[in-house]
C-alpha positions as CSV (number, residue, x, y, z in Angstrom):
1,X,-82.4,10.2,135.9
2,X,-82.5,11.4,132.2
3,X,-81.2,14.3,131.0
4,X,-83.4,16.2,128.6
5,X,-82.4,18.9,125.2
6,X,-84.0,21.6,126.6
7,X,-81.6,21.3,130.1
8,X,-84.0,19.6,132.6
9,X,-83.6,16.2,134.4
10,X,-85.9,13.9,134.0
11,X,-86.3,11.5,137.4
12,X,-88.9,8.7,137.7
13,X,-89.4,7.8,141.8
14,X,-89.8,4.2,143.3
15,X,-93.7,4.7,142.7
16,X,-93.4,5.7,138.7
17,X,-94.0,9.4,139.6
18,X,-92.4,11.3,137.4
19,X,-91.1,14.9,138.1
20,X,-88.3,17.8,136.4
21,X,-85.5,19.7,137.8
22,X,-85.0,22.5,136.0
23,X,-81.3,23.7,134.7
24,X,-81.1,26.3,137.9
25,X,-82.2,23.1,140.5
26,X,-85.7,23.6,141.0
27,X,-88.2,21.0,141.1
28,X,-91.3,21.3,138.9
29,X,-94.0,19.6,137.6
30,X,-94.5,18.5,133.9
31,X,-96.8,21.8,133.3
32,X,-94.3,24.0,134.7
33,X,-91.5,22.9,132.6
34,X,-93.4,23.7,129.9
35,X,-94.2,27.2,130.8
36,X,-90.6,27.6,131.8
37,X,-90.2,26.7,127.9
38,X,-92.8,29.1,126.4
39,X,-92.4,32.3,128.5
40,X,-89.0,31.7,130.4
41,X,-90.4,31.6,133.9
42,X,-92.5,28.9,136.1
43,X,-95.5,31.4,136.5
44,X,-96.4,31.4,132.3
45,X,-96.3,35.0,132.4
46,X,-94.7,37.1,129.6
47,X,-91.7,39.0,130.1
48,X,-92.5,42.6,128.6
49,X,-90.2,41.8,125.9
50,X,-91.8,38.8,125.3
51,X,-94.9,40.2,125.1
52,X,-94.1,42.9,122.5
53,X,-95.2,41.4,119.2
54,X,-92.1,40.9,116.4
55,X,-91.4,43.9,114.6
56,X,-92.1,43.1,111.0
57,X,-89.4,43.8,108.4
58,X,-90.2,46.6,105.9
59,X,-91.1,45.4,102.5
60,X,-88.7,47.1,100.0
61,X,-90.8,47.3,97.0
62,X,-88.9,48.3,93.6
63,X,-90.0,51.4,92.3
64,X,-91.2,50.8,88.6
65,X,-91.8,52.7,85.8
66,X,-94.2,52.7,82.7
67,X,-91.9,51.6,78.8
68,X,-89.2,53.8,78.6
69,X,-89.0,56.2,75.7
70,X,-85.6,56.8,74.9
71,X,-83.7,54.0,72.7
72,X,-81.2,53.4,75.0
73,X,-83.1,52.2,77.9
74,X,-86.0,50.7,75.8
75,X,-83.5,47.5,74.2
76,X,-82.8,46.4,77.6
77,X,-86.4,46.3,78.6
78,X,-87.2,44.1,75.6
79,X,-84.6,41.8,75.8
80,X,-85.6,41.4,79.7
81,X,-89.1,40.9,78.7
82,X,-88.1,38.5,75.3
83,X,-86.0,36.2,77.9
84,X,-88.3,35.6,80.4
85,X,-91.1,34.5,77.5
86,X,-89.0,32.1,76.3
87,X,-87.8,33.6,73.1
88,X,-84.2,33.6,73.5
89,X,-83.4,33.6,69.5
90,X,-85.4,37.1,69.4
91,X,-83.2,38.5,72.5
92,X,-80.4,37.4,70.5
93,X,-81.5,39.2,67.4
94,X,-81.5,42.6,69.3
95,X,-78.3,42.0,71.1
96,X,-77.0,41.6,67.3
97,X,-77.1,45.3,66.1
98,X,-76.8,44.2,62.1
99,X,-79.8,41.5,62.5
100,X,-82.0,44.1,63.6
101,X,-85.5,43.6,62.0
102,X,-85.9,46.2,59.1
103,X,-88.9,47.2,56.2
104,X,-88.2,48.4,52.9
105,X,-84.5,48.3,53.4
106,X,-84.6,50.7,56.4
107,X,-83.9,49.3,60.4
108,X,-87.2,49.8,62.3
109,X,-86.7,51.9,65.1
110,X,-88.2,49.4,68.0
111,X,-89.2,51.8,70.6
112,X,-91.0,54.2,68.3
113,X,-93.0,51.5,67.1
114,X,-94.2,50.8,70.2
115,X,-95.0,53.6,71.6
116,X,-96.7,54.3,67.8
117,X,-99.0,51.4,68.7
118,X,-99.9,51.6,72.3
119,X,-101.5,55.5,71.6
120,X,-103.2,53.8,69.0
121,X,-104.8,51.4,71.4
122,X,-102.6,48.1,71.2
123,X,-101.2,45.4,69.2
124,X,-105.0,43.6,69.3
125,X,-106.9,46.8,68.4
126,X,-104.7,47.1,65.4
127,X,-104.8,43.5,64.2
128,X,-108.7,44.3,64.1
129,X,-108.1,47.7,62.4
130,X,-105.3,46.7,60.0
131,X,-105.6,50.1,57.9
132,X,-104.4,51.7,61.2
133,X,-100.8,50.1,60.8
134,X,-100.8,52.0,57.4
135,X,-100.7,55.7,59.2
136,X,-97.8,54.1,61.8
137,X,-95.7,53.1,59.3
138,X,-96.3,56.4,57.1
139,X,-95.7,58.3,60.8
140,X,-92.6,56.7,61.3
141,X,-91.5,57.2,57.7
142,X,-91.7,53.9,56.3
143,X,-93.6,52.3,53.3
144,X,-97.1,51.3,53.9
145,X,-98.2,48.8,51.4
146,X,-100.2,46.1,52.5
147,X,-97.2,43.8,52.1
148,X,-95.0,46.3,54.5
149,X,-98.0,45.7,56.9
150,X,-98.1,42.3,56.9
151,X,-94.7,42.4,57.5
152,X,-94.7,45.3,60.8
153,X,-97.5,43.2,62.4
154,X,-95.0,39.9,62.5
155,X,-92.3,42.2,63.2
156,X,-94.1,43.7,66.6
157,X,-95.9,40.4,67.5
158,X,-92.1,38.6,67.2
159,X,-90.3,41.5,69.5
160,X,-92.7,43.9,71.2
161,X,-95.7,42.1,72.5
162,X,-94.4,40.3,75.2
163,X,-93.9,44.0,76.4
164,X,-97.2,45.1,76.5
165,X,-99.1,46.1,79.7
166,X,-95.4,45.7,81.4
167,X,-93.3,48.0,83.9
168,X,-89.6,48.2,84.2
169,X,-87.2,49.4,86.9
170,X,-83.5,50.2,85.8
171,X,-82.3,48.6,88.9
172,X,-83.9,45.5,89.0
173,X,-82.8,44.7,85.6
174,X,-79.1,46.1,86.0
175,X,-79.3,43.1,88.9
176,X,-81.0,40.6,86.8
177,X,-78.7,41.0,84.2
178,X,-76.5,38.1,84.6
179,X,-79.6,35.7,85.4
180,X,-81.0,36.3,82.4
181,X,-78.0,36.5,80.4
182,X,-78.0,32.6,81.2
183,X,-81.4,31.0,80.3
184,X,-80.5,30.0,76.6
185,X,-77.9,27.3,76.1
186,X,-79.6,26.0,72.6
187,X,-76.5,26.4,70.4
188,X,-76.6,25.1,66.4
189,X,-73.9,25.1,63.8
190,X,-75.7,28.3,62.4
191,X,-74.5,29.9,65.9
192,X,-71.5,28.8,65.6
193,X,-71.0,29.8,62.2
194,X,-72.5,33.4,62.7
195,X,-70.8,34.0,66.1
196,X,-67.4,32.9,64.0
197,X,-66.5,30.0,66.2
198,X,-65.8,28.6,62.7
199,X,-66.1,29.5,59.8
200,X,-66.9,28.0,56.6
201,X,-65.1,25.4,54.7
202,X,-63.5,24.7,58.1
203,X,-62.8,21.3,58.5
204,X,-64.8,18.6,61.4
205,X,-62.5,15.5,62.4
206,X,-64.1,12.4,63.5
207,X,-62.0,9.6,64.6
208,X,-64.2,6.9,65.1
209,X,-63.7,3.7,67.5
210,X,-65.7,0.2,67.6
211,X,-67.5,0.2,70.6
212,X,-67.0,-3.4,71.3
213,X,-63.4,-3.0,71.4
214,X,-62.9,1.0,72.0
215,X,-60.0,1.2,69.2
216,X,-59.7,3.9,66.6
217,X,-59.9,2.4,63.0
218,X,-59.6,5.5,61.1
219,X,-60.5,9.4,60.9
220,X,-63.4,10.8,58.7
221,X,-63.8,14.5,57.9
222,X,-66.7,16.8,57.2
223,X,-66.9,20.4,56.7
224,X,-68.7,23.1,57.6
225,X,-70.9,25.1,54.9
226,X,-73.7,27.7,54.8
227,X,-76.5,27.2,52.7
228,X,-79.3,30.1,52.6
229,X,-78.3,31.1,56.2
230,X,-78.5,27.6,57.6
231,X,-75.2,25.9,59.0
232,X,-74.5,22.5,58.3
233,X,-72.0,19.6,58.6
234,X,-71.5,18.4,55.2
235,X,-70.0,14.6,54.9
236,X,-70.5,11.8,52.3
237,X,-72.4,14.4,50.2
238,X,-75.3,15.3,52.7
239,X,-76.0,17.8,54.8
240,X,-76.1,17.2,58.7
241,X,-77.6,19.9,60.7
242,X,-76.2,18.7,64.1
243,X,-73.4,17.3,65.0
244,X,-75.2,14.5,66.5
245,X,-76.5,13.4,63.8
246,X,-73.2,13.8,61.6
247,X,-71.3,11.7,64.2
248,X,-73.9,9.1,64.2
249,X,-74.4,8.6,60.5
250,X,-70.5,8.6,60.0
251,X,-70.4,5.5,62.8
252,X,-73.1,3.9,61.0
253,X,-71.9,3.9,57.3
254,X,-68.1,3.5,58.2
255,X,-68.8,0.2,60.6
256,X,-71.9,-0.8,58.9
257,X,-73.9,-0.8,61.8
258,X,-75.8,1.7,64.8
259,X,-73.8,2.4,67.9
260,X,-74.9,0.7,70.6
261,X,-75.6,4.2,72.1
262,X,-76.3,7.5,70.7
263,X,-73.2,9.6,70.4
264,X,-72.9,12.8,71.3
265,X,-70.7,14.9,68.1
266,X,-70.4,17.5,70.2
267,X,-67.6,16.2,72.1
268,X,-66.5,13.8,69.8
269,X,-66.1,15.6,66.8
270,X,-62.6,17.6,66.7
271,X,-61.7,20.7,65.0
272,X,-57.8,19.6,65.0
273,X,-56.5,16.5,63.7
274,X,-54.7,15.9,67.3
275,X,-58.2,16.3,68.9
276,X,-57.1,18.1,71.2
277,X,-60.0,21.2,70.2
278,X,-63.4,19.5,70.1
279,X,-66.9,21.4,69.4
280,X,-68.2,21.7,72.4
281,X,-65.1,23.8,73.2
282,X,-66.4,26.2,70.6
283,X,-70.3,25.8,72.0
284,X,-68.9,26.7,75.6
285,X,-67.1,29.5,74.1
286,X,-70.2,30.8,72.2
287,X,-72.2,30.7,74.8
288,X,-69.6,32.5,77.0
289,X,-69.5,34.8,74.0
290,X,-73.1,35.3,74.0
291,X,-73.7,35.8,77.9
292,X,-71.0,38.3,77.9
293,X,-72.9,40.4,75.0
294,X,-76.3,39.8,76.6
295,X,-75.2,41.9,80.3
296,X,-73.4,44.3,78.2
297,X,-76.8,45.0,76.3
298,X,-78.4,45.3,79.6
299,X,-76.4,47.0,82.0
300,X,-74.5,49.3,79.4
301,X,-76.7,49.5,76.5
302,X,-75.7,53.0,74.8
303,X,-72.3,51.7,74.1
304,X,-73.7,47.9,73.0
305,X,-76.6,49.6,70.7
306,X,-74.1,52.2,69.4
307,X,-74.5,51.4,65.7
308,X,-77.8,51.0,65.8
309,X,-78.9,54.1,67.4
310,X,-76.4,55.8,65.0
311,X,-77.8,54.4,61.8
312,X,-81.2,55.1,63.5
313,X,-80.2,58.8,63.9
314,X,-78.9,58.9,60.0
315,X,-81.9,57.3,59.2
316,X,-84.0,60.2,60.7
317,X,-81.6,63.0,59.2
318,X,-82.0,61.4,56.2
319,X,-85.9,61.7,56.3
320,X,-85.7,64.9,57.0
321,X,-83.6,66.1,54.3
322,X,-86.1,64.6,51.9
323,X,-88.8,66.1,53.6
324,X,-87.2,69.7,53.2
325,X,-86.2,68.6,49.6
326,X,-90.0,67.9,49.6
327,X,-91.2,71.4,50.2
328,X,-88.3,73.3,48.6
329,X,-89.6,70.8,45.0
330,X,-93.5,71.8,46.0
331,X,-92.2,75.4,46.3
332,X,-90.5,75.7,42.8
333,X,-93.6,74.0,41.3
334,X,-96.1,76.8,42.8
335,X,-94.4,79.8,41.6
336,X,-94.0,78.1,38.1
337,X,-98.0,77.6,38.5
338,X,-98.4,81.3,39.2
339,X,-95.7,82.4,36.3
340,X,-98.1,80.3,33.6
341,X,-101.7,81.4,34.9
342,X,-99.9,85.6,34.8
343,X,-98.0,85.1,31.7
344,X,-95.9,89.0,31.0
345,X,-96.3,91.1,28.0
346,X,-94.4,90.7,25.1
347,X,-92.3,93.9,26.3
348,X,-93.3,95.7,29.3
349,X,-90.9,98.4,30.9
350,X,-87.9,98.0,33.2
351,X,-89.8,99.4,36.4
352,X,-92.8,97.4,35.5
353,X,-90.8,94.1,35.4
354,X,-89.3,95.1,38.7
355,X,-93.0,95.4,40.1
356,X,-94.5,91.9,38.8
357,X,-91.5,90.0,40.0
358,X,-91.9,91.8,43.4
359,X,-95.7,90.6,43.4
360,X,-94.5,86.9,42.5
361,X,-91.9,87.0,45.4
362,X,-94.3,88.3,48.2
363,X,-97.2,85.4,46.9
364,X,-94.7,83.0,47.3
């Protein structure tokens, strides 16, 4: 006898005949067993629960909605939309409210330009009808020399076009949030520098040890600069954009020859003498930092995008001052027009004064 997993016995007799006793004691044949398996009885019929077919889950499908139109809930769909092409330094850029992008001095308000575009038939129609960008830019208040141009088409091909012909649901971005918050781990000393992890002049310790024998021989220091926006380690006179490569040239000078294997500056290079703070400290922190910033963008942007909808706003009031400046100027400069092509008498009457300057006012 055998006993089988699915609770029958197994028994071979004298002849090599082989039959099944099922788990209640019945003897069966090979072919029952098996229909005992599939529909729970020795007959192979169904059971009428068997034979009703699975009910299928419902599919819970998102509800989705076309670019939003409002400022607040725009940001959020293009840093969603930025992350997941890849271009996590232009998420970051609209996470950073002052390094918004900006044209003749003036921040670009993002979701007006592209809506601007898409009832003007698209980034591609555009980019084949460049004049076109001239009447957005003069719609949205903006200079529109071909320069300014040049310089909206990068602008909306950098930020907005990875949103075209895209949908958005509030909720599943509110949930995505902190997925996305996580995809860019790319960290340079400009980072660092920008996000105030350090700051400049700060000083970089590097206490270096032979690799044959693993002691220290001495300490070297660089320090941290900013050179036309770009962060560097500067040491012996040269600039080092990476820590990596700092550490490695300071190994190789100081000992006079290449470690045997690369090292890595960001956890060998120290912002305290002691070592006990090292740079990748500070990268961990940024990008804490930075993931912290990127679900606040996304799940509660009219507080994160506060300064820049508010300069937005006193950009707009601004326009519109100048634009009732504008008429009130145009105004002045009519009735002035009018006063030199009906020039008065030399002397005319009291009463006939207070009839011209009535026919002025009611032209006007």
């Amino acid at each position: 006898q055998a006993k089988l997993k699915n609770g029958f016995r197994k028994i071979v007799g004298p002849t090599g005949d082989t039959h099944f006793i099922s788990p209640e004691g019945r003897e069966c044949s090979r072919l029952e067993m098996k229909k005992w398996i599939k529909y729970g009885n020795f007959e192979g019929e169904s059971s009428p629960a068997q034979a009703q077919p699975p009910k299928k889950k419902k599919k819970v499908v998102e509800e989705t909605f076309p670019p939003p139109t409002d400022n607040a809930s725009f940001l959020p769909f293009v840093i969603r939309y930025l992350k997941l092409a890849g271009q996590h330094d232009k998420a970051e850029e609209v996470l950073n409210n002052s390094a918004m992008p900006k044209i003749g001095g003036k921040a670009i308000d993002l979701c007006d330009l592209f809506h601007k575009v898409q009832n003007k038939g698209g980034f591609e129609h555009l980019r084949v009808n460049r004049r076109k960008w001239k009447s957005v830019l003069h719609d949205m208040g903006l200079p529109d020399s071909m320069p300014d141009v040049t310089t909206v088409d990068n602008i909306y091909k950098s930020f907005l076009l990875p949103c075209e012909g895209k949908n958005w649901s509030q909720e599943e971005l509110f949930q995505q949030a902190e997925m996305l918050a996580k995809t860019h781990d790319k960290v340079t000393i400009t980072d660092l520098l920008a996000g105030g992890e350090v700051v400049p002049n700060q000083k970089c310790y590097w206490t270096y040890k032979d690799q044959d024998s693993g002691e220290p021989t001495g300490t070297h220091i660089a320090t941290f600069i900013k050179n036309a926006g770009v962060g560097y380690l500067m040491w012996d006179g040269k600039h080092h954009r990476t820590p990596d490569e700092c550490a490695n040239k300071m190994y190789a000078k100081v000992l006079g020859k290449p470690p045997k294997s690369r090292l890595n500056g960001w956890s060998c290079m120290k912002l305290t003498e002691d070592g006990k703070v090292s740079l990748s400290s500070m990268r961990k922190r940024f990008l804490q930092h930075n993931e912290q910033r990127a679900v606040e963008g996304m799940q509660r942007p009219e507080e994160h995008f506060n300064p820049y909808l508010k300069l937005l706003n006193e950009q707009e009031e601004l326009r519109h001052r100048e634009q009732l400046q504008a008429v009130e100027k145009q105004k002045a400069i009519d009735r002035l027009r009018i006063m030199a092509a009906n020039p008065p008498p030399l002397w005319i009457a009291p009463e006939e004064d207070a009839s011209k300057l009535e026919e002025v006012t009611k032209s006007d």
